[in-house]
VOKOL-161818 format. One record per atom (N, C-alpha, C, CB): residue number from 1; x, y negated, z; atom name; residue in three letters. Coordinates in nm, 2 decimals, padded with zeros to 4 digits. Glycine has a CB too. Layout:
# residues N
> NUM,X,Y,Z,CA,ALA
...
This chain:
# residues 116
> 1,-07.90,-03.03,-04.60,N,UNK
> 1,-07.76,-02.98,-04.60,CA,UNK
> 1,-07.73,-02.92,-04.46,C,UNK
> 1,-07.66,-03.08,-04.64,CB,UNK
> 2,-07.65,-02.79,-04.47,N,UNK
> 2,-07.62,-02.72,-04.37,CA,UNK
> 2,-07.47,-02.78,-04.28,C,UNK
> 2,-07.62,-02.58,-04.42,CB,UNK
> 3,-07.40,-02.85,-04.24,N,UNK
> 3,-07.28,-02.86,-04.17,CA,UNK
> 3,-07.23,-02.78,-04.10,C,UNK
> 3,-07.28,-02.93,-04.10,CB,UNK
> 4,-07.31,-02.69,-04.01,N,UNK
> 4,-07.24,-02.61,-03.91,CA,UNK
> 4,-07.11,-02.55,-03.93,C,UNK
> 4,-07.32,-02.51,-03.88,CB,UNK
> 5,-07.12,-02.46,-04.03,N,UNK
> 5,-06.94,-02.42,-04.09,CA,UNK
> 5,-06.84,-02.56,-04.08,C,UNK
> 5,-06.94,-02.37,-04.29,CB,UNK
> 6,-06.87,-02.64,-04.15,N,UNK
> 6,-06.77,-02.81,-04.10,CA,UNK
> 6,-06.78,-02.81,-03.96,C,UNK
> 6,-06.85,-02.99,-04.16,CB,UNK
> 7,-06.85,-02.83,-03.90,N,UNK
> 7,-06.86,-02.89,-03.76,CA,UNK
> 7,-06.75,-02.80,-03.70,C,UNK
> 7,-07.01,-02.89,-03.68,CB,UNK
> 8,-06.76,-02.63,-03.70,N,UNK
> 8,-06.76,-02.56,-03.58,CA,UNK
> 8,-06.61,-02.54,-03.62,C,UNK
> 8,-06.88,-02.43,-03.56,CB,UNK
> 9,-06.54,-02.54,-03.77,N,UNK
> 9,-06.42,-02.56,-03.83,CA,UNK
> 9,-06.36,-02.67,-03.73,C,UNK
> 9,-06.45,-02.59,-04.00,CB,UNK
> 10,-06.41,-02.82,-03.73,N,UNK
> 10,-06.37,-02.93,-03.65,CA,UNK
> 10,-06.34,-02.89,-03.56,C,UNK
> 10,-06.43,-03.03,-03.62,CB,UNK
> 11,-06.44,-02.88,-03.49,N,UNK
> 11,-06.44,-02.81,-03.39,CA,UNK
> 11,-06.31,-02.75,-03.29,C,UNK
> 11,-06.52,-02.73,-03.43,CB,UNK
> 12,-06.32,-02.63,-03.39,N,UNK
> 12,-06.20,-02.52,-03.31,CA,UNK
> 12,-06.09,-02.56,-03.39,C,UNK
> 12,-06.24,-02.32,-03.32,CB,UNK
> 13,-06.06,-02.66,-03.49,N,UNK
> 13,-05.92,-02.68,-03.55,CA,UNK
> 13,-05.87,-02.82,-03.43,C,UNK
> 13,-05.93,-02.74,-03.74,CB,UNK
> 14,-05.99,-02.87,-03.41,N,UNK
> 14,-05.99,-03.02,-03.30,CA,UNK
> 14,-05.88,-02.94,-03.17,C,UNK
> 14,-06.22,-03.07,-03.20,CB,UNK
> 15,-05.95,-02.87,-03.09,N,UNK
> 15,-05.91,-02.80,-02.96,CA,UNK
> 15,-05.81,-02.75,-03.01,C,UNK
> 15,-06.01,-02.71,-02.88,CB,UNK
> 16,-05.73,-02.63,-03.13,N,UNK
> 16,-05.61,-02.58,-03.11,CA,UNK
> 16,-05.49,-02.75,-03.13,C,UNK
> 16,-05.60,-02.44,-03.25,CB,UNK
> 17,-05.59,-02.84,-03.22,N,UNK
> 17,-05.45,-02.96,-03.22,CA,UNK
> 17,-05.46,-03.03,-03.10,C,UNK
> 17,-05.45,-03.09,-03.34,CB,UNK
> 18,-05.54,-03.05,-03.00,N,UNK
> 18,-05.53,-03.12,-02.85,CA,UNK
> 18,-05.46,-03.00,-02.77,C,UNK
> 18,-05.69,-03.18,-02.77,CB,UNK
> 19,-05.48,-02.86,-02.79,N,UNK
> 19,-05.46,-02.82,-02.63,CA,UNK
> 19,-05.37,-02.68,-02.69,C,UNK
> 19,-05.65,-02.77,-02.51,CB,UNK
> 20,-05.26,-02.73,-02.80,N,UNK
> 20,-05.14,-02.64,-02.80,CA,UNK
> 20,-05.01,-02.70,-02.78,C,UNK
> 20,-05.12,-02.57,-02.92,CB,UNK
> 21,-04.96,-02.73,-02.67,N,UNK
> 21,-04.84,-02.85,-02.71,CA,UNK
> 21,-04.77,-02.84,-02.86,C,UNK
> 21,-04.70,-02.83,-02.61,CB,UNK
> 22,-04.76,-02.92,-02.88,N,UNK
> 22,-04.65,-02.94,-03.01,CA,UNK
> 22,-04.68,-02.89,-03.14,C,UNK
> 22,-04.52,-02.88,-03.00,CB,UNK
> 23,-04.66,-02.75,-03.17,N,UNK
> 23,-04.75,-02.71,-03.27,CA,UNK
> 23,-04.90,-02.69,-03.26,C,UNK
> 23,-04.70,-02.59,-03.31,CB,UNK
> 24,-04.94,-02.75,-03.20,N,UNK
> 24,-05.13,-02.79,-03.21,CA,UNK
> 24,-05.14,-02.85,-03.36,C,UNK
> 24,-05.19,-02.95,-03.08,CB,UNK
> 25,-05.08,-02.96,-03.36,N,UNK
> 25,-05.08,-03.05,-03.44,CA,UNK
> 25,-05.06,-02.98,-03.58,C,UNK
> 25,-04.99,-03.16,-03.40,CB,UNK
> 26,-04.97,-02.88,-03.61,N,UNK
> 26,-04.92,-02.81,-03.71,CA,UNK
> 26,-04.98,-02.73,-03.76,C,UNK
> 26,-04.83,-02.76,-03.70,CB,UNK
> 27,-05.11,-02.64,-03.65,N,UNK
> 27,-05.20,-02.55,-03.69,CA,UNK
> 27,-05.37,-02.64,-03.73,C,UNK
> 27,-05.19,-02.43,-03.55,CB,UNK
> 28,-05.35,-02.69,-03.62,N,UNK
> 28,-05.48,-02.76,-03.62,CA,UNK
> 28,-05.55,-02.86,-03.74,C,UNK
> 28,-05.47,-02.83,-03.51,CB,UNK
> 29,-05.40,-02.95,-03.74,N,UNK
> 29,-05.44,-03.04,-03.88,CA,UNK
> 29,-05.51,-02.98,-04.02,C,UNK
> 29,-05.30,-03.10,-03.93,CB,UNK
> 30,-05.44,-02.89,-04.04,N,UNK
> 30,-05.53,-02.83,-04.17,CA,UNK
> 30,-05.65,-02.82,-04.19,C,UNK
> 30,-05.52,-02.73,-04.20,CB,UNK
> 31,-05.65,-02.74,-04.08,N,UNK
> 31,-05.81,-02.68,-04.03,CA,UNK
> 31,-05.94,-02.84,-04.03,C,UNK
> 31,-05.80,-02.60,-03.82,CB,UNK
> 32,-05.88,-02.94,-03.97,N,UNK
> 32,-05.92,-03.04,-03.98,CA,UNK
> 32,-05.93,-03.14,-04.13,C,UNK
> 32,-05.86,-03.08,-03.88,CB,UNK
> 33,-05.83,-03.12,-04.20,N,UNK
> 33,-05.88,-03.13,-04.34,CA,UNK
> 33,-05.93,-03.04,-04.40,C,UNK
> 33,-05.79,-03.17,-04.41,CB,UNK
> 34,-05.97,-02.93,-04.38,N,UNK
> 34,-06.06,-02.80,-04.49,CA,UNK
> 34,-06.18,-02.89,-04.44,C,UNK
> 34,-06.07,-02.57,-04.46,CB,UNK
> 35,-06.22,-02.88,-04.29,N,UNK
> 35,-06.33,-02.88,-04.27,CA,UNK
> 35,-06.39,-03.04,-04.34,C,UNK
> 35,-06.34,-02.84,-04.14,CB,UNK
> 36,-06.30,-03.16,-04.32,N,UNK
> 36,-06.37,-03.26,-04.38,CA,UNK
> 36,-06.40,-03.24,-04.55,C,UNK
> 36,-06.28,-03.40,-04.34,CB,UNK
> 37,-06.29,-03.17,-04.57,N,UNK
> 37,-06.37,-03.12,-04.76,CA,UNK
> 37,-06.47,-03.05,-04.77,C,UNK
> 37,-06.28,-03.04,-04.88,CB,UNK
> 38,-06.47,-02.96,-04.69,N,UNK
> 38,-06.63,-02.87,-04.70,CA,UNK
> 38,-06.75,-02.98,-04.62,C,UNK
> 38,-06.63,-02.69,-04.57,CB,UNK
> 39,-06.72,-03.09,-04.55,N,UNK
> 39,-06.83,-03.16,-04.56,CA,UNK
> 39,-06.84,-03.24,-04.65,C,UNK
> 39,-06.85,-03.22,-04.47,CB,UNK
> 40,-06.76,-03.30,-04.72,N,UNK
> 40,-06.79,-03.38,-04.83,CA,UNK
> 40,-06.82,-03.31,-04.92,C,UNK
> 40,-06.69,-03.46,-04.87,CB,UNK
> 41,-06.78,-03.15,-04.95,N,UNK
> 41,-06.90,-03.10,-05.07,CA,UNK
> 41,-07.04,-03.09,-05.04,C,UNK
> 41,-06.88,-02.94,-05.13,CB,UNK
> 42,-07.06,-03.05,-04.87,N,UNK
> 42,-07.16,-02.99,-04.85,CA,UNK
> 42,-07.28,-03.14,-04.90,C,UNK
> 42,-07.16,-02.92,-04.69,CB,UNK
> 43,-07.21,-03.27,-04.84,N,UNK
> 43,-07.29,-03.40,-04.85,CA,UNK
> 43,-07.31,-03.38,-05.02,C,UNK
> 43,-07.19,-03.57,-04.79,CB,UNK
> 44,-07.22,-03.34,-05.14,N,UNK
> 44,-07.26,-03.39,-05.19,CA,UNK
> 44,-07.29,-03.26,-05.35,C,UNK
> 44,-07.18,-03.51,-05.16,CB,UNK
> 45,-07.30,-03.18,-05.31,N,UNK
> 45,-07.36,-03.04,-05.41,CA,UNK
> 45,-07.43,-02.98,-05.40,C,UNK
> 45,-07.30,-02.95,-05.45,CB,UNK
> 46,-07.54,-02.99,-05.44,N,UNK
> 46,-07.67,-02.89,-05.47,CA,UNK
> 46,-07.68,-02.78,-05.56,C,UNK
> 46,-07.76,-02.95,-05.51,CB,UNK
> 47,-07.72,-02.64,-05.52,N,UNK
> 47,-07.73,-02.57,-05.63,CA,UNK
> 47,-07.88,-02.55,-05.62,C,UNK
> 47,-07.63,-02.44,-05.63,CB,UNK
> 48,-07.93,-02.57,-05.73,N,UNK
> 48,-08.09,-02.61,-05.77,CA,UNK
> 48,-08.16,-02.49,-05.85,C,UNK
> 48,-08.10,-02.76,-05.89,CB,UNK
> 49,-08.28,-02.39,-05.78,N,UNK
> 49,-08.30,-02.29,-05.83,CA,UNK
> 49,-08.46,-02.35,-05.85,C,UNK
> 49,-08.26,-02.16,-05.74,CB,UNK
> 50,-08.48,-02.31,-06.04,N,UNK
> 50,-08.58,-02.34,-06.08,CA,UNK
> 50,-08.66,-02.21,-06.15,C,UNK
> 50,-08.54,-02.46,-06.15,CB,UNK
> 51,-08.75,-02.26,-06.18,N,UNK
> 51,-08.80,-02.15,-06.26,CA,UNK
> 51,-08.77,-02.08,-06.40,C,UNK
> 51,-08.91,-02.19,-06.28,CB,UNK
> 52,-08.67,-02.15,-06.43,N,UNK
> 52,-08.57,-02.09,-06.53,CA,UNK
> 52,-08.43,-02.02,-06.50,C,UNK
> 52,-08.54,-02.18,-06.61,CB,UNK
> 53,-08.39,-02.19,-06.49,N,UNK
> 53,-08.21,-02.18,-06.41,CA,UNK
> 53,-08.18,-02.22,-06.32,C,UNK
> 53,-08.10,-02.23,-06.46,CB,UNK
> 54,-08.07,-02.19,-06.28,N,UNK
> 54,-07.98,-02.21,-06.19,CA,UNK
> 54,-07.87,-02.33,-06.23,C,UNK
> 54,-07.93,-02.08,-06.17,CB,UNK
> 55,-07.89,-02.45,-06.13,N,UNK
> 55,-07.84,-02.60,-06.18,CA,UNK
> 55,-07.73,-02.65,-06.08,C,UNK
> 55,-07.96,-02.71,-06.18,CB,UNK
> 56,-07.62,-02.69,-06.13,N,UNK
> 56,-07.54,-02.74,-06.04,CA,UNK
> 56,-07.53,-02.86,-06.04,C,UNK
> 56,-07.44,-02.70,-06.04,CB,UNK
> 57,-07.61,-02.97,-05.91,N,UNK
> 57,-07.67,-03.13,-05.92,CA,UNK
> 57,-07.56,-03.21,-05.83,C,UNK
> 57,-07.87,-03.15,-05.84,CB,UNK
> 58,-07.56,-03.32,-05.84,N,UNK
> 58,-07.53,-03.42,-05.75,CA,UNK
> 58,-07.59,-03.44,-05.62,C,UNK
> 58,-07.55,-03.53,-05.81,CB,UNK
> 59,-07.59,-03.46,-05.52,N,UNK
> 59,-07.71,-03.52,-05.44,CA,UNK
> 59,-07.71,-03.63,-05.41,C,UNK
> 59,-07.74,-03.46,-05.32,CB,UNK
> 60,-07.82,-03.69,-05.45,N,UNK
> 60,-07.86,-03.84,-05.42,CA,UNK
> 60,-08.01,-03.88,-05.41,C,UNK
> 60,-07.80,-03.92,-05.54,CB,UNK
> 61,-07.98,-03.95,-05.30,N,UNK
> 61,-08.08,-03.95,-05.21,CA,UNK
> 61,-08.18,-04.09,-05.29,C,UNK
> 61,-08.01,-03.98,-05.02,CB,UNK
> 62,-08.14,-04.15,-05.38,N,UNK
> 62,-08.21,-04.28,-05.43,CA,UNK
> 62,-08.30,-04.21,-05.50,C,UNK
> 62,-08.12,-04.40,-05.52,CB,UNK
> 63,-08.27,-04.12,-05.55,N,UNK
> 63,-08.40,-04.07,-05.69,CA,UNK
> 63,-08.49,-03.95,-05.65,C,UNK
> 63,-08.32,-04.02,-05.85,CB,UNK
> 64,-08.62,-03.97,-05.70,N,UNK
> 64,-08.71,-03.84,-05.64,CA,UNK
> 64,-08.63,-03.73,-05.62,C,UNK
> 64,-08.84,-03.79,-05.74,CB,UNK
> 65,-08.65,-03.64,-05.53,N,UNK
> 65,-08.63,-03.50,-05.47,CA,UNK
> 65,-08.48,-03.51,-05.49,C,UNK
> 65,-08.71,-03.36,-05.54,CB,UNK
> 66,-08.40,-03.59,-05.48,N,UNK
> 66,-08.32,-03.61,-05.38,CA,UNK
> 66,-08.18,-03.56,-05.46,C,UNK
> 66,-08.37,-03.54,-05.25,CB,UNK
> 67,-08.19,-03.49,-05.57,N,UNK
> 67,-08.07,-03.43,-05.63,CA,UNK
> 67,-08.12,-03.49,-05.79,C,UNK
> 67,-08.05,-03.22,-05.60,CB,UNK
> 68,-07.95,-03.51,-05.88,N,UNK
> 68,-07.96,-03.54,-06.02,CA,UNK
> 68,-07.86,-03.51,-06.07,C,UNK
> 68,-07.98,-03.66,-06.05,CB,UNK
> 69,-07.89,-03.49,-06.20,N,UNK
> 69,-07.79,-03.37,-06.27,CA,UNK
> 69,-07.70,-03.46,-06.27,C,UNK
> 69,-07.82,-03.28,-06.43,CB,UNK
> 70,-07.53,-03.40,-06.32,N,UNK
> 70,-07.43,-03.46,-06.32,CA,UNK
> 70,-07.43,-03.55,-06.40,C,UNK
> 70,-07.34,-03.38,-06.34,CB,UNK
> 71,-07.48,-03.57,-06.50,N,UNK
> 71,-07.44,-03.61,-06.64,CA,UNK
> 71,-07.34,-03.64,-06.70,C,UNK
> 71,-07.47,-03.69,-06.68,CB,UNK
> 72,-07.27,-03.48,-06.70,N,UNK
> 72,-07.16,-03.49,-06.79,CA,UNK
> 72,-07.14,-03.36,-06.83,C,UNK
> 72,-07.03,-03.54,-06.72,CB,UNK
> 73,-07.09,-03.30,-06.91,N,UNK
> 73,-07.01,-03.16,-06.92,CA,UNK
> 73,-06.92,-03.14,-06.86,C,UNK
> 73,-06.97,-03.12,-07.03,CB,UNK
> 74,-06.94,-03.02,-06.79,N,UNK
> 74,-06.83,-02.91,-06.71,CA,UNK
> 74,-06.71,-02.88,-06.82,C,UNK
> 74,-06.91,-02.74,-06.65,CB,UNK
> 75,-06.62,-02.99,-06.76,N,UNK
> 75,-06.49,-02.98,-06.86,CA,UNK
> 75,-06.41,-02.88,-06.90,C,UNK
> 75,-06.41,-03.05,-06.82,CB,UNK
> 76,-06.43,-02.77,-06.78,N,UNK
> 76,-06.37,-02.62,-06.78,CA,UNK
> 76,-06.47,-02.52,-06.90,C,UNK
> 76,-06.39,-02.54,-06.60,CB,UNK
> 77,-06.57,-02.53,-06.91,N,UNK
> 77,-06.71,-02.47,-07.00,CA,UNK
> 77,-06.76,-02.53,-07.10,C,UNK
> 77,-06.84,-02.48,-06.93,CB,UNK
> 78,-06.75,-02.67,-07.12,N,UNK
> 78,-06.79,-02.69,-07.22,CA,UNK
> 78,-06.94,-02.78,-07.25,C,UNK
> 78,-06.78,-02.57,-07.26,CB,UNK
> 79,-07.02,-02.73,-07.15,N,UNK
> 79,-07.12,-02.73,-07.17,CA,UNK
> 79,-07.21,-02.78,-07.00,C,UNK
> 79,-07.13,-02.58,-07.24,CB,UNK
> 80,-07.33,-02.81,-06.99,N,UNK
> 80,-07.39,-02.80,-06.86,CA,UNK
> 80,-07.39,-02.75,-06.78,C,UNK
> 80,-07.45,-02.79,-06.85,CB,UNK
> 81,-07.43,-02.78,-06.64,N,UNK
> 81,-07.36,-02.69,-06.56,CA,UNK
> 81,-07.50,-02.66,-06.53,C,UNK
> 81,-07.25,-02.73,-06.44,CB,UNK
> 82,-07.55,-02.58,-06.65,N,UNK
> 82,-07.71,-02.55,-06.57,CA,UNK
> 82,-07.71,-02.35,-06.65,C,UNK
> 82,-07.90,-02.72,-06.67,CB,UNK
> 83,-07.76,-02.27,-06.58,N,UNK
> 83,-07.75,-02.15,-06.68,CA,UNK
> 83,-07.88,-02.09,-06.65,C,UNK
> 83,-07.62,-02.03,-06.64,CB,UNK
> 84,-07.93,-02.01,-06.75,N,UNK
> 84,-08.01,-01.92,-06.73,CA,UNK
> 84,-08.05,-01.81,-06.66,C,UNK
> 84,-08.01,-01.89,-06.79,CB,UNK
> 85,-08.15,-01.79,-06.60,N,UNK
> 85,-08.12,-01.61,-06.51,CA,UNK
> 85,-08.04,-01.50,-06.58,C,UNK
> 85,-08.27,-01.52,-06.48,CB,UNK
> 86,-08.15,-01.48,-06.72,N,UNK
> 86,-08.14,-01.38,-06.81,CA,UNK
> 86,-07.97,-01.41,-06.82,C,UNK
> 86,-08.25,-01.41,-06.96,CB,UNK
> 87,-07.93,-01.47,-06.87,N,UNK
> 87,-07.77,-01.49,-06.86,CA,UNK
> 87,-07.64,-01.42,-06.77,C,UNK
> 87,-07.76,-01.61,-06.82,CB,UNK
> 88,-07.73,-01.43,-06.67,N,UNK
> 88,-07.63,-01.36,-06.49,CA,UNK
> 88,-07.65,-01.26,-06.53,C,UNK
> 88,-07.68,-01.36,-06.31,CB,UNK
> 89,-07.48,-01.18,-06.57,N,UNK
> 89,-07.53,-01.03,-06.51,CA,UNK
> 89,-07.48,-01.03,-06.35,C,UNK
> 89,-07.46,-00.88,-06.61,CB,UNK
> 90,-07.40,-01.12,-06.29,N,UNK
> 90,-07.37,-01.08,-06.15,CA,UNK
> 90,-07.33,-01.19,-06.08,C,UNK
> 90,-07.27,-00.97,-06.14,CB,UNK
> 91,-07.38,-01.13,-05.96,N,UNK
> 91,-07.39,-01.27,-05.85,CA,UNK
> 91,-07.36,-01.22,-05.69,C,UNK
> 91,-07.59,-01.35,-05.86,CB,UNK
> 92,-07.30,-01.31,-05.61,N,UNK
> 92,-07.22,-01.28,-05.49,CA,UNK
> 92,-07.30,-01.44,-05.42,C,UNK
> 92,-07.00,-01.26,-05.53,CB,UNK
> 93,-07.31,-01.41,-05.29,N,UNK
> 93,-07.27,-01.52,-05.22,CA,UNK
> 93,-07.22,-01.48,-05.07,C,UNK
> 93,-07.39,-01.63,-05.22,CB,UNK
> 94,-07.11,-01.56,-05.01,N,UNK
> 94,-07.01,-01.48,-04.90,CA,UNK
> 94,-07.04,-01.60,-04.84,C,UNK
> 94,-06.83,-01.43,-04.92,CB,UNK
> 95,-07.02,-01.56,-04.68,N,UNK
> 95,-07.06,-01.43,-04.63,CA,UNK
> 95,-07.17,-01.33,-04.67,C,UNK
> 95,-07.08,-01.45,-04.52,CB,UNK
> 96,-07.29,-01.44,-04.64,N,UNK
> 96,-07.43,-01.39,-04.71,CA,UNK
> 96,-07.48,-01.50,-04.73,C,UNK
> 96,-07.55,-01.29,-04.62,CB,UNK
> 97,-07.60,-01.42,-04.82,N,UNK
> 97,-07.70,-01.54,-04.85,CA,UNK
> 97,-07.80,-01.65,-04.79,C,UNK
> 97,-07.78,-01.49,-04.91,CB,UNK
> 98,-07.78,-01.62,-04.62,N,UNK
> 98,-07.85,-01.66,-04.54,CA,UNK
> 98,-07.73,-01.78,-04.49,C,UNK
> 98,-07.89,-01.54,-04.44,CB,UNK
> 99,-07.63,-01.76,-04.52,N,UNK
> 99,-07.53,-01.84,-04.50,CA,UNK
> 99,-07.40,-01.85,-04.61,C,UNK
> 99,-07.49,-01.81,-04.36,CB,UNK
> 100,-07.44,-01.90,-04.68,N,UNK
> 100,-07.32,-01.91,-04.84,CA,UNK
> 100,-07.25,-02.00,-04.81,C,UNK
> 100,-07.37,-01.96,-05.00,CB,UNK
> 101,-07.11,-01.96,-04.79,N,UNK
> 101,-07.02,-02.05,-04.82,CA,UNK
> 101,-06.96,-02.09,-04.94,C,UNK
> 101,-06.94,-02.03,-04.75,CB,UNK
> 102,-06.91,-01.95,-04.99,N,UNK
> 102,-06.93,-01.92,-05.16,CA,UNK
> 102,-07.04,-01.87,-05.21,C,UNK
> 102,-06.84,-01.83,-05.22,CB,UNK
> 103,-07.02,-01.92,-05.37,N,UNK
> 103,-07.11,-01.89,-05.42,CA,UNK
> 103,-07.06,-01.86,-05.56,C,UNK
> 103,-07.21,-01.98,-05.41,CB,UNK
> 104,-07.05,-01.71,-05.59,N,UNK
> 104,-06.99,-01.66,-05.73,CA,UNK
> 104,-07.12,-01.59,-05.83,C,UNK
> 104,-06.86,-01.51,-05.69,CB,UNK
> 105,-07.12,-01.62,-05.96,N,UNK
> 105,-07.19,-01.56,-06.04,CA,UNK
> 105,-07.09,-01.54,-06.16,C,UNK
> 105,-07.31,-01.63,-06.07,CB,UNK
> 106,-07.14,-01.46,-06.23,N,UNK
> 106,-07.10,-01.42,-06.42,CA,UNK
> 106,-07.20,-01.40,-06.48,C,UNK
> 106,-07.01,-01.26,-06.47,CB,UNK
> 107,-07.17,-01.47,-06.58,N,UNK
> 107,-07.29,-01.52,-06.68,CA,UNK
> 107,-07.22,-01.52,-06.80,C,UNK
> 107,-07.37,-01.68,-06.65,CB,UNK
> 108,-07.32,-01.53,-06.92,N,UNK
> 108,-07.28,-01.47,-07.04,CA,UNK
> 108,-07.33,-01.61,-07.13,C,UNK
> 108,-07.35,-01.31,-07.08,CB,UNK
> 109,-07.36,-01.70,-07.10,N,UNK
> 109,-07.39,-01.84,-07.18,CA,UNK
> 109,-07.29,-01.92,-07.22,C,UNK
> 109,-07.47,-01.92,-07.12,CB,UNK
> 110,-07.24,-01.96,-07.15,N,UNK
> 110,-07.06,-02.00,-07.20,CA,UNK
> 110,-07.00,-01.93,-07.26,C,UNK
> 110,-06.96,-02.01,-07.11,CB,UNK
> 111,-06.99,-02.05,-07.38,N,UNK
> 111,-06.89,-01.97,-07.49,CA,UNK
> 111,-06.74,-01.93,-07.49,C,UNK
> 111,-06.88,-02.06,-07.60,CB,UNK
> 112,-06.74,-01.84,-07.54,N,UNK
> 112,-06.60,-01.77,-07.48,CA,UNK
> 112,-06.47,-01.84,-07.48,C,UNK
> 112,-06.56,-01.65,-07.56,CB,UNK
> 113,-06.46,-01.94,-07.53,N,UNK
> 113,-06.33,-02.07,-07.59,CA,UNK
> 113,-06.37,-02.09,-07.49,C,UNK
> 113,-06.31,-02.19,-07.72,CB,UNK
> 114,-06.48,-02.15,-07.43,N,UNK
> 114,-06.47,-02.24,-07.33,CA,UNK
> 114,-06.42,-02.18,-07.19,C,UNK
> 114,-06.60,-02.29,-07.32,CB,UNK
> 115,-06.40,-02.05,-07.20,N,UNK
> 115,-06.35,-01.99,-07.07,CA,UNK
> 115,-06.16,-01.95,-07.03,C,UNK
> 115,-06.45,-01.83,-07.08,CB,UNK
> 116,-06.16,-01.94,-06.94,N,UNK
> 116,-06.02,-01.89,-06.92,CA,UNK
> 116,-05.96,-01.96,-06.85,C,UNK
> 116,-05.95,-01.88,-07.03,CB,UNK
């Protein structure tokens, strides 16, 4: 897992809440909670590219290679959170792919009830 985005978020939200009198604390705090939730996803979501699909895992370090599916259904879908290529017609990741923070696709496997 990558941290840097968390860290460097701490980081520069840390120094505006120490070194702005008064409203430090007002700007800074936030920044200091985004960044501890983008580490706790980063600790704990894998997106798993296989020779089929594209999987959205747990990560856990007890069981071979280190990630394991949710085991549950994606309550918004319906269904697994695992999709097909053939499925995607479109896919984004921001900034880039070298560095995703997001990660958007549209896919056509999810049944349409299940969307919205």
């Amino acid at each position: 897992p990558d941290y840097r985005l968390a860290a460097g978020l701490a980081s520069g939200a840390a120094l505006v809440t120490l070194g702005v009198p008064v409203f430090g604390a007002l700007a800074g705090l936030p920044g200091l909670g985004l960044a501890g939730f983008l580490a706790s996803r980063t600790a704990a979501v894998r997106f798993v590219f296989d020779h089929a699909a594209l999987e959205i895992m747990t990560a856990d370090e007890g069981v071979e290679g280190g990630v394991r599916a949710s085991g549950r259904e994606n309550v918004a879908v319906g269904c697994e959170n695992r999709w097909a290529y053939d499925n995607i017609s479109e896919w984004a990741m921001y900034p880039s792919p070298e560095a995703a923070v997001l990660v958007y696709f549209r896919e056509s496997q999810t049944r349409p009830e299940g969307q919205g």
